[in-house]
C-alpha positions as CSV (number, residue, x, y, z in Angstrom):
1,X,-16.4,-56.6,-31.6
2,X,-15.3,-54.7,-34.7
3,X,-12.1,-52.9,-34.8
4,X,-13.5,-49.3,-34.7
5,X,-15.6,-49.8,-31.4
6,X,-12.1,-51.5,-29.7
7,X,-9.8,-48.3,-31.0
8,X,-12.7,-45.7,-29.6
9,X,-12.3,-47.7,-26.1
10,X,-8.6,-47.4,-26.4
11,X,-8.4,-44.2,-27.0
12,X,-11.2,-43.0,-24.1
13,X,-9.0,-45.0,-21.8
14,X,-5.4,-43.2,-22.8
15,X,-7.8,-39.8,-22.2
16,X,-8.6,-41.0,-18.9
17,X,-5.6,-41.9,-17.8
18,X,-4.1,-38.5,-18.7
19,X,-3.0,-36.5,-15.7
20,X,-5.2,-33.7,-14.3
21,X,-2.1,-31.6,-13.7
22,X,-1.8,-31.5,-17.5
23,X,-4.4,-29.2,-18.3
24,X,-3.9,-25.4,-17.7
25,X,-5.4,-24.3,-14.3
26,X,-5.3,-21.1,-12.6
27,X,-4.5,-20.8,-9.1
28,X,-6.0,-17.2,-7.1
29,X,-3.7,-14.8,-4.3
30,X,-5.4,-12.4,-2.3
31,X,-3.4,-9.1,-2.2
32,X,-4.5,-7.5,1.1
33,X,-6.7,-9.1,3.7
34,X,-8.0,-12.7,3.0
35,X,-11.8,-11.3,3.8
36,X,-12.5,-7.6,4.5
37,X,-14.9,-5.1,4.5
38,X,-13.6,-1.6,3.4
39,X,-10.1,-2.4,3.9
40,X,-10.2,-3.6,7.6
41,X,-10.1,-7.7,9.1
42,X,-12.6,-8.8,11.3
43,X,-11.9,-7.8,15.5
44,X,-10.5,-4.6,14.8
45,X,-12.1,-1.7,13.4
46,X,-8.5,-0.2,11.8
47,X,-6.5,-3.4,11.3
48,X,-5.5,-4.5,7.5
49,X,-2.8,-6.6,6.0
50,X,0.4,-5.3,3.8
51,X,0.8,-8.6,2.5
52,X,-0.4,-11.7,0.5
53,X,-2.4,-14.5,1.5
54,X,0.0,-17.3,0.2
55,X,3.6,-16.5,0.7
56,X,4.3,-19.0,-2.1
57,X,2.2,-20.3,-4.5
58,X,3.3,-23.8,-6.5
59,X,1.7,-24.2,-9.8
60,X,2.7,-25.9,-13.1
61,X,4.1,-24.7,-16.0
62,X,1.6,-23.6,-18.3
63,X,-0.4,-22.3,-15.5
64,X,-1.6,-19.5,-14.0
65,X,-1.7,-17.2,-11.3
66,X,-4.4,-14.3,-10.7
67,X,-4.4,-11.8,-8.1
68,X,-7.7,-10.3,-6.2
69,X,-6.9,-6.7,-4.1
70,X,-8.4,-5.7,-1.3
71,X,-7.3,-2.6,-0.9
72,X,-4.3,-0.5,-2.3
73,X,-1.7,-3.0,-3.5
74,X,0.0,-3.8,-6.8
75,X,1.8,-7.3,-8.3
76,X,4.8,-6.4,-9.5
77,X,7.8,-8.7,-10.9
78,X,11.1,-7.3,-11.6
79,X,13.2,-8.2,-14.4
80,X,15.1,-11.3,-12.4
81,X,17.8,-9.9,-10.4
82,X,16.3,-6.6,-9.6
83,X,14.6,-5.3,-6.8
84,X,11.2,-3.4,-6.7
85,X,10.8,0.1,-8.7
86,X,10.6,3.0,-6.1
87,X,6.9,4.3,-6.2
88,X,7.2,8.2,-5.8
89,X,10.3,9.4,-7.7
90,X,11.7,12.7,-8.2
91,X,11.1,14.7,-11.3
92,X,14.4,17.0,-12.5
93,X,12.1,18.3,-15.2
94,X,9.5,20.0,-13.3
95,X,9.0,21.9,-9.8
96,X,6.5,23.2,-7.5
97,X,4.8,25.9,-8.6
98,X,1.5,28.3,-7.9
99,X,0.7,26.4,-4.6
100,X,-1.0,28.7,-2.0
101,X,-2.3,28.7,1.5
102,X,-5.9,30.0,2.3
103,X,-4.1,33.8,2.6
104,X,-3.0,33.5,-0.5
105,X,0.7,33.0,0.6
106,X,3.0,30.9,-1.5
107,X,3.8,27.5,0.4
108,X,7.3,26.9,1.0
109,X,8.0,23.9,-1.0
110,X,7.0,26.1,-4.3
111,X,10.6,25.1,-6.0
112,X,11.4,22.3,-5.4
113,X,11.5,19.4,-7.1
114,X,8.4,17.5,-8.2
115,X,7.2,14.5,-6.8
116,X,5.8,12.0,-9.3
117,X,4.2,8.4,-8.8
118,X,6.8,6.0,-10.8
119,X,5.1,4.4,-14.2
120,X,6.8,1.3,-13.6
121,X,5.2,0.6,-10.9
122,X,1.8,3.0,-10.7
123,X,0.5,1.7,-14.4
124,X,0.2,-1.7,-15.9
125,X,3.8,-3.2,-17.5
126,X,4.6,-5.9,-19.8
127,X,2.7,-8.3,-20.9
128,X,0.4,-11.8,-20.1
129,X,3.2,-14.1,-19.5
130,X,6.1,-14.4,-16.6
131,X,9.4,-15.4,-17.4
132,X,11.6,-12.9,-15.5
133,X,13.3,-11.2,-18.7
134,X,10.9,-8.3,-18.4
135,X,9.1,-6.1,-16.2
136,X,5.5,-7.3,-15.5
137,X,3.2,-5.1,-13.2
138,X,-0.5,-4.5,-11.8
139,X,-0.2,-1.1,-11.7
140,X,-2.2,0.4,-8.4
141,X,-5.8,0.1,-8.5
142,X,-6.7,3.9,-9.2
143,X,-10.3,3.0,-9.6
144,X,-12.2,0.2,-9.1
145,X,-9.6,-2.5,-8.9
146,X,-9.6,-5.5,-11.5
147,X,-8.1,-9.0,-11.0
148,X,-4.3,-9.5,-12.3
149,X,-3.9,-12.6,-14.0
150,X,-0.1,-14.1,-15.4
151,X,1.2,-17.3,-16.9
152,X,3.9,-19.0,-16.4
153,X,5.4,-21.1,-19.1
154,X,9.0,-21.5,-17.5
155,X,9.8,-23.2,-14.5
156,X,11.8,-21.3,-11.4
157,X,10.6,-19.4,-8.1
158,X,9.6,-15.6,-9.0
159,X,9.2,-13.1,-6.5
160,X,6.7,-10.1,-6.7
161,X,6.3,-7.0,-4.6
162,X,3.8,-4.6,-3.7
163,X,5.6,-1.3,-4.6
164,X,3.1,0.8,-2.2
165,X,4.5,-0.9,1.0
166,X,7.9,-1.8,1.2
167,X,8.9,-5.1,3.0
168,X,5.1,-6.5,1.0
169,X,6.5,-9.4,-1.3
170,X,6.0,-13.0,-1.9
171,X,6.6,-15.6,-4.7
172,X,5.3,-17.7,-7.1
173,X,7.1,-21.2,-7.6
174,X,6.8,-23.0,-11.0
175,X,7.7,-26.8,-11.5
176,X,7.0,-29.2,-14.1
177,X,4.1,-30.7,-15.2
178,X,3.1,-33.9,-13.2
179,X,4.5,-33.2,-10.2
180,X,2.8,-33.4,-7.1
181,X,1.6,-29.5,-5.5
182,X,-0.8,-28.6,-3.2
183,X,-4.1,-28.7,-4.7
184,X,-6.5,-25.4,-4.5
185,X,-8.3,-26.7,-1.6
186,X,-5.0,-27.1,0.5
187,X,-4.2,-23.4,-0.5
188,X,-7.3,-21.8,0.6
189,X,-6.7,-23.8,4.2
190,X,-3.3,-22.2,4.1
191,X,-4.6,-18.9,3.4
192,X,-7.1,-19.3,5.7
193,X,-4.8,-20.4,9.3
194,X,-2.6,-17.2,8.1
195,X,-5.4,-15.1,7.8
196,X,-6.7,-16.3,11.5
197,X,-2.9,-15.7,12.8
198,X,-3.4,-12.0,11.1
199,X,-6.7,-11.4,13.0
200,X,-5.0,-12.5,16.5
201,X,-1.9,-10.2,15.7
202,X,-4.6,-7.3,14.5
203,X,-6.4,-7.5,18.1
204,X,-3.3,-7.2,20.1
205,X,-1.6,-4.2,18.1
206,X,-5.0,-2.7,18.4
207,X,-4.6,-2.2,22.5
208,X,-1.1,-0.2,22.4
209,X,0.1,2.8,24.1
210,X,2.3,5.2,23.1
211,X,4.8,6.6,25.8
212,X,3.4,9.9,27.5
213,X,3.5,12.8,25.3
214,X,3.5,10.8,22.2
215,X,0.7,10.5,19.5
216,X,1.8,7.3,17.0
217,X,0.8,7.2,13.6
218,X,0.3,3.1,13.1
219,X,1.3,0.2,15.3
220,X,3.0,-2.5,12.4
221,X,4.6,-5.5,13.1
222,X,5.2,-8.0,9.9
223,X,1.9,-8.0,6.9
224,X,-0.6,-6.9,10.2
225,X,-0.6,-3.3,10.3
226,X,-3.3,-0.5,12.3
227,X,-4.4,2.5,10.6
228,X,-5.3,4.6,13.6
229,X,-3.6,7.3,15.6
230,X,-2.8,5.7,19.5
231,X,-4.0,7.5,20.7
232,X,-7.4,9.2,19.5
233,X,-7.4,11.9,22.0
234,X,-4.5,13.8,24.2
235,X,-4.5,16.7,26.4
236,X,-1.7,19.4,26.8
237,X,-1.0,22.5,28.7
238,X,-1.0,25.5,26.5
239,X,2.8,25.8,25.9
240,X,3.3,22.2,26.1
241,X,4.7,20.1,23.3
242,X,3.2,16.5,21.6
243,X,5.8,14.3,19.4
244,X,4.2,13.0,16.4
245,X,6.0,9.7,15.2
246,X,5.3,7.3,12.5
247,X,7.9,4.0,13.3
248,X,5.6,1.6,10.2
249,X,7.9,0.3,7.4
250,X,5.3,-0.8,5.2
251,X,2.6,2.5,5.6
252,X,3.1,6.3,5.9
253,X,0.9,8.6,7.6
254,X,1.0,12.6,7.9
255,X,-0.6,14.7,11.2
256,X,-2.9,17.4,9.0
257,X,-4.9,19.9,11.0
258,X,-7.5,22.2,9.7
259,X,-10.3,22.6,8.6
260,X,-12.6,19.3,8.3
261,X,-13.9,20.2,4.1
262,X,-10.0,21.4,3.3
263,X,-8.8,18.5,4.6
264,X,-10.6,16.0,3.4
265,X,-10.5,17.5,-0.5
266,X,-6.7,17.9,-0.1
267,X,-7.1,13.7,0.7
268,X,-8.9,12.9,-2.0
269,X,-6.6,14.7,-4.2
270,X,-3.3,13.7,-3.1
271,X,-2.5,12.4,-6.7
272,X,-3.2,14.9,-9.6
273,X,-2.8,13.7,-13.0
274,X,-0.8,16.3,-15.2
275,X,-1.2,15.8,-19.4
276,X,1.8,14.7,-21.5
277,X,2.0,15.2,-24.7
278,X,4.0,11.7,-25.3
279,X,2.0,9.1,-23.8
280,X,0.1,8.4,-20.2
281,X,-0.4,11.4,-17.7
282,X,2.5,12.3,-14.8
283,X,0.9,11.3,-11.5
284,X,1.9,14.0,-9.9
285,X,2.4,13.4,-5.5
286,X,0.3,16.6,-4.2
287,X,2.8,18.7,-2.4
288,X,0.9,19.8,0.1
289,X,0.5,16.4,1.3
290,X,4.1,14.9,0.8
291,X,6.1,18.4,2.6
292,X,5.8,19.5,6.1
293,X,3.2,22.7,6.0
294,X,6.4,25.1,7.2
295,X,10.1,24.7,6.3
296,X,11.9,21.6,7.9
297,X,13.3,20.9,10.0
298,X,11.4,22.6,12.8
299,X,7.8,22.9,12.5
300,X,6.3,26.7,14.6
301,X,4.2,26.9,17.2
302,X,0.9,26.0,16.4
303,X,-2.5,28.1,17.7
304,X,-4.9,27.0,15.0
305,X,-4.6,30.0,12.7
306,X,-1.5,29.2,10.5
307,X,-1.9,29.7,6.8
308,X,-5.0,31.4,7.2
309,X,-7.5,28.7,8.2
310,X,-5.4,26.8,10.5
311,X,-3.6,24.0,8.0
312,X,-0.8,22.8,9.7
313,X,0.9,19.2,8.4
314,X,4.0,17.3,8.9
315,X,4.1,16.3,5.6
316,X,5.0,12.3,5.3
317,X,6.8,10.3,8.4
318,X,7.2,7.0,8.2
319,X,9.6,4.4,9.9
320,X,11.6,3.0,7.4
321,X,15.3,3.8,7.4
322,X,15.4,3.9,3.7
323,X,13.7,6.6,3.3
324,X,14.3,10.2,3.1
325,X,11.2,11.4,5.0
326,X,11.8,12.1,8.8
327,X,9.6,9.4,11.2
328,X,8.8,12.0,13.8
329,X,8.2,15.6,14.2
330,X,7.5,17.9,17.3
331,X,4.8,20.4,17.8
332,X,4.2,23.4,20.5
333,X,0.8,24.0,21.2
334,X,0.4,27.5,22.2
335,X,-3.5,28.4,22.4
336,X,-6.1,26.2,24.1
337,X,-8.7,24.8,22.8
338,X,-9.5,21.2,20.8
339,X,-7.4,20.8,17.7
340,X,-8.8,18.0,15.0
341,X,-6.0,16.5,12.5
342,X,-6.2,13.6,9.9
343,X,-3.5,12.0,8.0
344,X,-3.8,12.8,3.8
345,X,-3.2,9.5,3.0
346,X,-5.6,7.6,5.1
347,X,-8.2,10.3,6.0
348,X,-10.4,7.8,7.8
349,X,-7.9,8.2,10.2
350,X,-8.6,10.9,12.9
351,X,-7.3,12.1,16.1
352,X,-7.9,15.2,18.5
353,X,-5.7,17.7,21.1
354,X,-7.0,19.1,23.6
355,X,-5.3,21.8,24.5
356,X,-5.7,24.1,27.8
């Protein structure tokens, strides 16, 4: 055998015996339900998941790391040391202004201080690689939602955060090349029993009951939250009273009665770009979805004609403790018949009050 043949064989055998860890590979994390079909998990019609399908994922530096959504969830990594960027902020340069009700009445909140989705974490930040030095975001899916795909080139545990849903975080773990991690097979089975134990959770929070007077916005414990009102449908005397309460950390929800058409467009526009002259458009949070209809802290009576078609909202409630925004609210009922309501932010959700 000649000499050229015997180096070809060595070298095929050092190929072989290279590692398959050492080439790049990219690992894939579900943001939102493992499998789902318009944002809800299999069993129950309004369940979905605030949360990630691998807590951690282990990969090798020099690989990487892309993110599917389902549903509306960023990736966000904070310089190292630094929590999540708040997701609505208030703007000092601008106010409330020229917002009327259906009687051409100025809405109370006309003054106050704009609302505004934050850039860090509503648009796209940084760059292709993760090293924790920088910023490095999804953005929120505004449209159709694309994958988000990082590298990592430095080895460390890096944590990431929806900034939608507070408490929504997880992290990715880097080591060396050539040491053992679970292999993508092993991840998917992961994913997979959490996404069962989601499922299980889902049903049960699905069956709750609110005490007696009470409609609840959501019923969240952990990632496994219901977007539903519990319940659907109450009755009250006229001149009796209903608590609204939102007690979710993750999600918000408003109570928004009116009519069906006005509703539903405020819904869809509950985010308004504004222009600016220096770079991306202000997301601007629509007011009449974040305030309470009626000055705080008490809300009027309500007979179904307020603002001249019958809009009457509590404005955001949510559960967490962090948060400005009150997690209940209390409403009189004063006329009878059946009162519809939504909340703005998920307007798939309904609910009724039957009044009389």
């Amino acid at each position: 055998m000649t000499s050229t043949p015997r180096l070809a064989l060595v070298a095929l055998a050092a190929a072989l015996a290279v590692p398959a860890s050492a080439a790049a590979a990219t690992k894939t994390v579900i943001a939102g339900p493992l499998k789902a079909s318009k944002g809800v998990i299999g069993g129950s019609a309004t369940g979905d998941i605030d949360g990630y399908s691998l807590s951690t994922v282990t990969v090798h530096t020099g690989d990487s790391v892309r993110w599917k959504f389902n549903g509306f969830h960023s990736v966000t990594f904070p310089k190292k040391g630094s929590g999540a960027p708040a997701f609505v902020i208030p703007d000092a340069s601008a106010k409330y202004s020229g917002v009327n009700d259906a009687a051409g009445s100025p809405f109370w909140f006309n003054g106050q201080t704009q609302l505004d989705l934050n850039p860090l974490g509503a648009l796209p930040q940084g760059g292709k690689t993760e090293n924790g030095r920088k910023l490095n975001g999804s953005g929120v899916p505004l449209g159709k939602a694309k994958p988000y795909t990082l590298k990592f080139k430095k080895a460390g545990t890096f944590t990431y955060f929806c900034v939608v849903h507070p408490g929504m975080k997880a992290k990715v773990k880097v080591v060396p090349k050539g040491k053992r991690i679970p292999s993508a097979s092993q991840d998917r089975k992961t994913a997979a029993k959490r996404f069962a134990a989601e499922v299980k959770a889902a049903k049960k929070q699905a069956t709750f009951t609110p005490p007696a007077g009470t409609v609840q916005g959501g019923n969240d414990k952990g990632s496994v939250v219901q977007l539903r009102f519990f319940p659907q449908s109450i009755h009250v005397p006229v001149g009796g009273s209903l608590t609204l309460q939102v007690k979710s950390l993750p999600e918000i929800h408003t109570f928004a009665f009116g009519p069906a058409a006005y509703l539903q467009n405020l819904a869809s526009a509950f985010v308004t770009p504004a222009p600016s002259p220096t770079g991306p458009p202000t997301l601007v949070f629509n007011g009449q979805v974040a305030f309470p209809s009626d000055p705080p802290p008490t809300l009027p009576p309500y007979d179904g004609t307020a603002h001249g078609n019958g809009f009457f909202s509590t404005g955001i409630l949510d559960g967490d403790p962090n948060s400005p925004q009150p997690s209940s609210a209390k409403v009189t009922f004063t006329k009878a018949g059946t009162y519809s309501f939504i909340c703005l932010i998920h307007p798939f959700m309904h609910g009724q009050v039957v009044v009389g």
